[in-house]
Kinemage of the C-alpha trace (Angstrom):
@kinemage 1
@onewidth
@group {chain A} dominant
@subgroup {mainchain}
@vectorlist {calphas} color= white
{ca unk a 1} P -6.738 -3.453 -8.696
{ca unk a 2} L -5.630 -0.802 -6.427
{ca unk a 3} L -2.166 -0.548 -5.580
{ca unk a 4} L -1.622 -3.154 -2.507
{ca unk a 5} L 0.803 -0.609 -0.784
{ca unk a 6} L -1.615 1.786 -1.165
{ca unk a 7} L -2.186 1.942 2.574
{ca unk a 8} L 1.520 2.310 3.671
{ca unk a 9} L 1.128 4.661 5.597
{ca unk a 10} L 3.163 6.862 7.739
{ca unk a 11} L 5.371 4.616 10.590
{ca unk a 12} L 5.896 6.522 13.627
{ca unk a 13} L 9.639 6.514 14.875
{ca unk a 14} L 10.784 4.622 17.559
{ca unk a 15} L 10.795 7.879 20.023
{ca unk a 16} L 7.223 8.499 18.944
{ca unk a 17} L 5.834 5.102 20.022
{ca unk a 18} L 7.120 5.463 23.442
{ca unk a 19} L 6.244 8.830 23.852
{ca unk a 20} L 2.269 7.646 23.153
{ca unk a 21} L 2.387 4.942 24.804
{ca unk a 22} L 3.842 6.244 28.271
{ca unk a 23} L 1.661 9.123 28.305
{ca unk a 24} L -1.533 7.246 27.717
{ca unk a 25} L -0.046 4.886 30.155
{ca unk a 26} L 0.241 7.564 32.720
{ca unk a 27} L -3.137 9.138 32.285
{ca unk a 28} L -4.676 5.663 32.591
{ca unk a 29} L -6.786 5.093 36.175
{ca unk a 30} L -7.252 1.641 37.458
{ca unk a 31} L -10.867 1.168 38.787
{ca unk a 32} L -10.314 0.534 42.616
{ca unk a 33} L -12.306 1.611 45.922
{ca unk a 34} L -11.665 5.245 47.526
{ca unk a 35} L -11.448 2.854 51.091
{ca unk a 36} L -9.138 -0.023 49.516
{ca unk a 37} L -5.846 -0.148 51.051
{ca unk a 38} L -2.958 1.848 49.797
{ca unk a 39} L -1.105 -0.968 48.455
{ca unk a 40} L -3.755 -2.156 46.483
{ca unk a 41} L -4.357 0.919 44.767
{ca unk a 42} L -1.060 0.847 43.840
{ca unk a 43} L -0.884 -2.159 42.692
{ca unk a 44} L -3.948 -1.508 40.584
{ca unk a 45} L -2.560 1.809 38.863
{ca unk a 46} L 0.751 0.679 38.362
{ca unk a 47} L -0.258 -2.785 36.542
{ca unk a 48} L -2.906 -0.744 34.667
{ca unk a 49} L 0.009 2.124 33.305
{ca unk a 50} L 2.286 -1.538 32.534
{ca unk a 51} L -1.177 -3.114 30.340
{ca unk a 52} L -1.489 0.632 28.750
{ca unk a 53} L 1.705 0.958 27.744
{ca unk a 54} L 2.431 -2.332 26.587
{ca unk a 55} L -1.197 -2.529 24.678
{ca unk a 56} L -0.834 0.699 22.812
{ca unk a 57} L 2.745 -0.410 21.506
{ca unk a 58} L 1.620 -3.733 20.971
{ca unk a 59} L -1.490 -2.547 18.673
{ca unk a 60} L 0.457 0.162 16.891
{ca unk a 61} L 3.247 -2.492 15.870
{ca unk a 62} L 0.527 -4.966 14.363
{ca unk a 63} L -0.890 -2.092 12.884
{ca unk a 64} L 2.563 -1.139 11.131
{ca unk a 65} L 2.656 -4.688 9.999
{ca unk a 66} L -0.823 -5.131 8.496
{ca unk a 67} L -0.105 -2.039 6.393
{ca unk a 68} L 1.922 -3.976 4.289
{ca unk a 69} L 0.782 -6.600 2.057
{ca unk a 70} L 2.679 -10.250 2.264
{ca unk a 71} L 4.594 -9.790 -0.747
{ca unk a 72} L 4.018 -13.562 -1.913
{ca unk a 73} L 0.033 -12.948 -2.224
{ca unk a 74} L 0.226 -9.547 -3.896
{ca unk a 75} L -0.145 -10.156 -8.386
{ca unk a 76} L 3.165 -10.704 -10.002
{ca unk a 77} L 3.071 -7.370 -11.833
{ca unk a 78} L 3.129 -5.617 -8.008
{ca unk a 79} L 5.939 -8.202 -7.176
{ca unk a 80} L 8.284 -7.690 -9.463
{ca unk a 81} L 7.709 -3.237 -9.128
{ca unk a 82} L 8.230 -3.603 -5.679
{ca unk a 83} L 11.561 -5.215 -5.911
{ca unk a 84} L 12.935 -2.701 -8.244
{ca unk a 85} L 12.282 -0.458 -5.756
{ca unk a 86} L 13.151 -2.510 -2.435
{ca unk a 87} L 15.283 -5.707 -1.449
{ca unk a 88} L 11.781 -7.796 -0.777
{ca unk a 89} L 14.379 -10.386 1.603
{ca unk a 90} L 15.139 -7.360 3.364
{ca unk a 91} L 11.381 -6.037 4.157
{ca unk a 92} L 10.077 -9.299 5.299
{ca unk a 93} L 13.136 -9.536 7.537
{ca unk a 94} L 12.171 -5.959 8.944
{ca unk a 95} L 8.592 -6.813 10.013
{ca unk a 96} L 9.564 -10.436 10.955
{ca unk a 97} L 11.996 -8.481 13.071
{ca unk a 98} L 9.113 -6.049 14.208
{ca unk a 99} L 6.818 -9.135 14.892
{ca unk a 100} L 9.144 -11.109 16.781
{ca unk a 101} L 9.513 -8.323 20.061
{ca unk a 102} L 5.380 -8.591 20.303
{ca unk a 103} L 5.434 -11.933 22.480
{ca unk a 104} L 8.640 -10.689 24.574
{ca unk a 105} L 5.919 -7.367 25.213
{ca unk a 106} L 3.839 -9.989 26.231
{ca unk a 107} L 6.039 -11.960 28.721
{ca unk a 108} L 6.989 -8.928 30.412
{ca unk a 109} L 3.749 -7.802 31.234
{ca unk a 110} L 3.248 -11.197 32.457
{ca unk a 111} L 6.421 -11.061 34.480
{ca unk a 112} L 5.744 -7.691 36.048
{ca unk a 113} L 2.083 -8.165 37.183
{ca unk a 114} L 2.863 -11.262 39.102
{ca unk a 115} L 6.017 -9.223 40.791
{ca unk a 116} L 3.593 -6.586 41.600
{ca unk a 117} L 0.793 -8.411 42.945
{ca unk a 118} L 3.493 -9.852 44.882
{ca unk a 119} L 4.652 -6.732 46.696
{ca unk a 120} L 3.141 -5.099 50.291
{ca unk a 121} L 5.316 -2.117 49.524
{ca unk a 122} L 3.550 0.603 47.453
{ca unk a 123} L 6.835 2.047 46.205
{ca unk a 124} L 8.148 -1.267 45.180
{ca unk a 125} L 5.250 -1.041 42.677
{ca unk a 126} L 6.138 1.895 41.333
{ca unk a 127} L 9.896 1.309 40.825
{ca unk a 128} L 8.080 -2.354 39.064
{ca unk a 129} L 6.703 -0.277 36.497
{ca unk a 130} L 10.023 2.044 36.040
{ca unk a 131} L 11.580 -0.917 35.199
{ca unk a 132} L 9.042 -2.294 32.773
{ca unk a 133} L 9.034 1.396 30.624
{ca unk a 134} L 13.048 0.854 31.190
{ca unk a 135} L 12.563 -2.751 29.293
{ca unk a 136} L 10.315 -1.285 27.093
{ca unk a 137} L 11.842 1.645 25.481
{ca unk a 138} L 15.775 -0.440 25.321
{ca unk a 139} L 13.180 -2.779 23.130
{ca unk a 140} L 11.513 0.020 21.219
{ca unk a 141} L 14.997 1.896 20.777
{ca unk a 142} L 16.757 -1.285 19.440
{ca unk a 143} L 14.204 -1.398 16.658
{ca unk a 144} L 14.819 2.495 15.703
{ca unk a 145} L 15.981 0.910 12.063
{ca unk a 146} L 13.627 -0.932 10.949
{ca unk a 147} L 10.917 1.739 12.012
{ca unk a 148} L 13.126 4.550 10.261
{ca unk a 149} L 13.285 1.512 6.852
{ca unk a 150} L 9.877 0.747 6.706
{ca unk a 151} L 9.132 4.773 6.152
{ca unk a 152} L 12.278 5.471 4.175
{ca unk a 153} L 10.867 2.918 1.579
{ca unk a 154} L 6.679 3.544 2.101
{ca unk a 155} L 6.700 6.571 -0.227
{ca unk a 156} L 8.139 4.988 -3.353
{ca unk a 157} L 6.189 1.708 -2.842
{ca unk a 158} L 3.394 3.873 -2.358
{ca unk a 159} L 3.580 5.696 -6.011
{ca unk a 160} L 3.739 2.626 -8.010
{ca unk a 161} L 0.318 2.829 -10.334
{ca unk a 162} L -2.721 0.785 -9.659
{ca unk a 163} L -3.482 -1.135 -12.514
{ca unk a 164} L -6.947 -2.812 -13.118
{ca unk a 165} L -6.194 -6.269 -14.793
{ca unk a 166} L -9.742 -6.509 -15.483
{ca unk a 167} L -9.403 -3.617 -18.639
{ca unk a 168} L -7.093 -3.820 -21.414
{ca unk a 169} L -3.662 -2.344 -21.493
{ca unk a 170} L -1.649 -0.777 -24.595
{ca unk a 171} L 1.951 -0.307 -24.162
{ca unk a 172} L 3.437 2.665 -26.082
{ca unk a 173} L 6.546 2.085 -27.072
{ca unk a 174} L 9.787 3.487 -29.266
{ca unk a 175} L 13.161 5.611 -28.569
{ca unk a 176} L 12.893 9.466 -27.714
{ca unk a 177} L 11.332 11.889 -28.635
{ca unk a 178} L 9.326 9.871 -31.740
{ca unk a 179} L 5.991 11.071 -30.253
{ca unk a 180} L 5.440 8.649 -27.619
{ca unk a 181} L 4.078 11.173 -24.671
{ca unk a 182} L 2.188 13.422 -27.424
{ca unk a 183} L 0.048 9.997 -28.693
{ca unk a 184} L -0.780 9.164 -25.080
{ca unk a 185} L -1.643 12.789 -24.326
{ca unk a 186} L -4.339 12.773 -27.211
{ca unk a 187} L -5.939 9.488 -26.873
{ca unk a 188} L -5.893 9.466 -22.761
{ca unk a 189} L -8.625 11.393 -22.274
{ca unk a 190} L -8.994 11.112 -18.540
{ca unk a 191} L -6.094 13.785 -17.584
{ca unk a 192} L -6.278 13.595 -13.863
{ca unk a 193} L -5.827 9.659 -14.336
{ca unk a 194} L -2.740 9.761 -15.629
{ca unk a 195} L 0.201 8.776 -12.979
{ca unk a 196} L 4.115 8.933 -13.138
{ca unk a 197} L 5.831 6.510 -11.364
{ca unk a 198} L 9.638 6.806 -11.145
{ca unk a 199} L 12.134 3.480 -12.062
{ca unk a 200} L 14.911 4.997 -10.541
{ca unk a 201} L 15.219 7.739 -13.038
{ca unk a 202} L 12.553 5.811 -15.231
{ca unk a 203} L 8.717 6.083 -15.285
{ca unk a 204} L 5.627 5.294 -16.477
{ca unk a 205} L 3.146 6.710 -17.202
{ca unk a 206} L -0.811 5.198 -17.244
{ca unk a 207} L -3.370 7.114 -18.487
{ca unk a 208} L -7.046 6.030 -19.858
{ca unk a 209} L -9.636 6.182 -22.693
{ca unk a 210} L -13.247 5.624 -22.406
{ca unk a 211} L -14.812 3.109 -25.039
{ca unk a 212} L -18.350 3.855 -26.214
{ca unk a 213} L -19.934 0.400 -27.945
{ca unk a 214} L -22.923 -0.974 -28.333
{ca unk a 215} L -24.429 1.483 -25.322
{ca unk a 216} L -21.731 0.772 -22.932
{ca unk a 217} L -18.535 1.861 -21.379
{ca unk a 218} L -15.087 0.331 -21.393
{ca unk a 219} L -11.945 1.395 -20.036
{ca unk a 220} L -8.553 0.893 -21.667
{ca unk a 221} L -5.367 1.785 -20.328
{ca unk a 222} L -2.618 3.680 -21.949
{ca unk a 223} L 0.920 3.201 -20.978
{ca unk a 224} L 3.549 5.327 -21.426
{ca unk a 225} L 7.112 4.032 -21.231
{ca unk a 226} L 9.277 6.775 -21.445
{ca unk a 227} L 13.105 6.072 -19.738
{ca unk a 228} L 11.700 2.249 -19.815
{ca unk a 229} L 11.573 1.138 -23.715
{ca unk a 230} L 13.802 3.553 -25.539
{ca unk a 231} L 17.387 1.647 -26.165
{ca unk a 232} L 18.305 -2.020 -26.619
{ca unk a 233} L 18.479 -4.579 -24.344
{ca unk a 234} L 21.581 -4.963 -23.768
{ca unk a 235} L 22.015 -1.400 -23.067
{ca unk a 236} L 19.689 -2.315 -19.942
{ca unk a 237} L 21.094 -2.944 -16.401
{ca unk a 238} L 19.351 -5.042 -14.005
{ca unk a 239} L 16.752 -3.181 -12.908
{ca unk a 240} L 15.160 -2.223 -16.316
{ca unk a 241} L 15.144 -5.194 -17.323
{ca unk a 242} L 13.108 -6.289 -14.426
{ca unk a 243} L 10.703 -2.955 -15.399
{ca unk a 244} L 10.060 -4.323 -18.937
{ca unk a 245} L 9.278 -7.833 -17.021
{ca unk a 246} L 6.472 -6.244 -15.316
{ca unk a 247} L 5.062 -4.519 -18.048
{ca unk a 248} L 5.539 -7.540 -20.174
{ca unk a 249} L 2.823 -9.084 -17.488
{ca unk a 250} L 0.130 -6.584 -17.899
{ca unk a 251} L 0.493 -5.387 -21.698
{ca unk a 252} L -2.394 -6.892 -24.468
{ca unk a 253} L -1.225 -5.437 -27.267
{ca unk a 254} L 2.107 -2.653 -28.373
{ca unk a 255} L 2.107 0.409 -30.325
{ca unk a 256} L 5.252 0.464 -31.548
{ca unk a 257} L 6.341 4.825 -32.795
{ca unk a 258} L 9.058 5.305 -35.489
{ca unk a 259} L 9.676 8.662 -36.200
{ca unk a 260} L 10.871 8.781 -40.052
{ca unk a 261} L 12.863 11.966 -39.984
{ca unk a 262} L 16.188 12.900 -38.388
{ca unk a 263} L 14.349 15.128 -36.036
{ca unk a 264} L 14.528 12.362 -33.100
{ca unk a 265} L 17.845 12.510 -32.625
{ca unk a 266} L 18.055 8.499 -33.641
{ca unk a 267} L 18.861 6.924 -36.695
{ca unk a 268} L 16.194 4.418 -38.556
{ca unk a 269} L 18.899 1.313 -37.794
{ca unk a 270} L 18.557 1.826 -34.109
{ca unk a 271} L 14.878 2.159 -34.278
{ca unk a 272} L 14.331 -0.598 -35.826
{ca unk a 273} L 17.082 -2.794 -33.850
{ca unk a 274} L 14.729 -1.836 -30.930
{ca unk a 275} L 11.712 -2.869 -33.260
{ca unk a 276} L 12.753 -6.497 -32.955
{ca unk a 277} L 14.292 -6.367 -29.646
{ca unk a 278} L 10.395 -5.797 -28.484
{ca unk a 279} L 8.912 -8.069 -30.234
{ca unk a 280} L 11.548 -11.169 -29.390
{ca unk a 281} L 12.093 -9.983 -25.389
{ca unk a 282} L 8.837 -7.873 -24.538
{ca unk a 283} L 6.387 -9.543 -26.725
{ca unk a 284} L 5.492 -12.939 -24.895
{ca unk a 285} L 6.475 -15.444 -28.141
{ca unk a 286} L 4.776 -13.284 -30.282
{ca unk a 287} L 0.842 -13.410 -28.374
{ca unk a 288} L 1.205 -9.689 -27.797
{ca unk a 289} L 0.250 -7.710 -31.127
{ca unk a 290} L 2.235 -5.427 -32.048
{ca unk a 291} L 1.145 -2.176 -34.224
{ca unk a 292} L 3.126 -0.301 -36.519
{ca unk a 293} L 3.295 3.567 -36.287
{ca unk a 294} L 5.239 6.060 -38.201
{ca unk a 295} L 4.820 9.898 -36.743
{ca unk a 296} L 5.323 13.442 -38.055
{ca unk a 297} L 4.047 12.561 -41.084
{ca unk a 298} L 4.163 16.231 -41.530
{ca unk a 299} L 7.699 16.501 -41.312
{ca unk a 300} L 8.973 13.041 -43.334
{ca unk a 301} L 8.778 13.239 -47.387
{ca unk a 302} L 8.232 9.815 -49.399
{ca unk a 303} L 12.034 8.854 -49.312
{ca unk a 304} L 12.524 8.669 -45.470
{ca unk a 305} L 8.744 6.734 -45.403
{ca unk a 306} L 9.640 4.519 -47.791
{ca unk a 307} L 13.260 3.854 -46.240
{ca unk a 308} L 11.494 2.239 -43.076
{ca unk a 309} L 9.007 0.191 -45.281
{ca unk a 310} L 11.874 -1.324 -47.039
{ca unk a 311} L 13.604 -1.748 -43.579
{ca unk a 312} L 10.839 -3.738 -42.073
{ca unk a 313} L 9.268 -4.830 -45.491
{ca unk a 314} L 6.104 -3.562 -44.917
{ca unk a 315} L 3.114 -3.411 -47.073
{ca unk a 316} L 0.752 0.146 -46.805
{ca unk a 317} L -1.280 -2.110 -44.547
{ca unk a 318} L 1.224 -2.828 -42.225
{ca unk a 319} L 1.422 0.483 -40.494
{ca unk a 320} L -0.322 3.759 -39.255
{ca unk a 321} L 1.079 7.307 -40.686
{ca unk a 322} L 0.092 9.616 -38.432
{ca unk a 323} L 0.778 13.108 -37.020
{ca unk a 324} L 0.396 13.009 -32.979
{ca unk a 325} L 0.662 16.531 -32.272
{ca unk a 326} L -2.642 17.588 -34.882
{ca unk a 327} L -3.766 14.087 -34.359
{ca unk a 328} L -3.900 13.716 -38.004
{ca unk a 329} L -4.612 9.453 -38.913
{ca unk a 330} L -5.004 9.211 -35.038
{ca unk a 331} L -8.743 8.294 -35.023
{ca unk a 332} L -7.951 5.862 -37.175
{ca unk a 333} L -4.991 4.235 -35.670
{ca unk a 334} L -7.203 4.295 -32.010
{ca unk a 335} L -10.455 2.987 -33.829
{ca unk a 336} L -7.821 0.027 -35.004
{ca unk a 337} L -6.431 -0.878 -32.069
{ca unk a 338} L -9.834 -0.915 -30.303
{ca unk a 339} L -11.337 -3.420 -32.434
{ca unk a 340} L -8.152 -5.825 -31.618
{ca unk a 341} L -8.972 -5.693 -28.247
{ca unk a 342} L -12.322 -5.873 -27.631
């Protein structure tokens, strides 16, 4: 599905609404008689330029609030992103806030229309409807925070991908700089699909491939996880933790990228102490397959190959040995993980 706060959009600021709404308000004609009475023309216009002004705000404010999706009916995966990003408690409080001066608009406009019908002196209906704008913009003005909130935090909640839970998903997975981005980059081969979407200074990245079988076409997504599922656990603070929750809820299956040599940066322990940290925290009980890959085959001779089978006692079966950046073994390793999934 498409991202739920994917129509967010700009919130005008508190000094904006008023502005529209008075000036519409004081354009606004009230139908009335050339021969009517004075005082009931002014009556008329100035309890039209009160309904204006009130209506337009009134609209505008519902509008702000329908742009964003109750958090409790939006999927889980969308949930838990949009609290890494915002304090959830402190949104709903905003537009409960924002809801809450709609039936005091209301009750004004009541308020003022019986005081004006009320009057036999034209001017007293005019100074009326000073003091309803006066009411009006102390209101409006008082909620200059939460209007300024709501588009401080639209952006970011904006940018999280949309994810289609009707395809499948592969998570790519592994430390720095073991080939992660250059797999992605060959097997997503819809380029302008691909979207970054910042954790604080983590992202992901989702990018697709087209499946041709048996005369049709199928969609996979490929996710990147660079920033997201490159050290241990309990490395992790709060807020990545809660990342690799949400991809835990959309991932069918993990390719898992050691790189054999030294040229990562990161020693063959550590990789594989992330290994098992995957599959025991990431892996839902072990339901989520998880494959194998070793990179730059080009670059690690039979010792440092063999090192990692030993490590995780693997048979030649057990794992892909691939090159990402010629795609050398990638076809193979793709054709593989297509077959587990559909």
């Amino acid at each position: 599905m498409n991202n739920p706060f994917a129509n967010f959009y700009r919130v005008p600021t508190s000094l904006e609404l008023l502005d529209i709404a008075f000036s519409r308000a004081m354009k606004s004609s009230a139908q009335v008689s050339k021969n009517a009475p004075k005082i009931l023309k002014a009556r008329k216009k100035e309890i039209k330029r009160i309904q204006v002004a009130i209506k337009e705000i009134i609209d505008r404010i519902l509008k702000i609030i329908k742009m964003v999706p109750i958090i409790e009916e939006i999927p889980e995966f969308y949930r838990e992103l949009a609290s890494l990003i915002v304090n959830t408690d402190e949104l709903r409080l905003t537009l409960g806030k924002l809801n809450g001066i709609l039936p005091i608009l209301s009750k004004i406009e009541r308020e003022y229309k019986t005081r004006i019908k009320k009057t036999e002196i034209p001017k007293e209906a005019v100074k009326y409807r000073r003091e309803v704008f006066g009411r009006i913009s102390s209101i409006i003005n008082k909620q200059k925070h939460n209007l300024d909130y709501l588009n401080e935090i639209r952006g970011e909640l904006r940018r999280i991908p949309s994810i289609d839970y009707e395809i499948p998903s592969i998570v790519i997975a592994g430390y720095p700089n073991v080939g992660k981005s250059s797999l992605v980059s060959l097997i997503s081969t819809v380029k302008p699909e691909i979207q970054p979407y910042p954790f604080t200074t983590k992202k992901i990245i989702i990018g697709h491939h087209i499946v041709e079988k048996n005369y049709d076409k199928m969609k996979l997504q490929i996710i990147d996880t660079p920033g997201i599922l490159d050290r241990p656990m309990s490395k992790r603070n709060k807020i990545e933790l809660q990342a690799i929750l949400a991809l835990n809820l959309i991932s069918d299956l993990i390719v898992f990228i050691f790189d054999p040599t030294p040229a990562c940066g990161y020693d063959i322990d550590c990789q594989v102490d992330l290994y098992y940290e995957i599959c025991n925290n990431f892996s839902k009980d072990g339901k989520i397959p998880i494959i194998i890959v070793l990179n730059k085959m080009d670059l690690a001779n039979e010792e440092e190959v063999q090192f990692i089978k030993n490590k995780l006692n693997l048979n030649e079966d057990d794992f892909f040995l691939i090159n990402a950046l010629n795609g050398k073994n990638v076809k193979e390793l793709l054709e593989f993980v297509i077959n587990k999934l559909i």
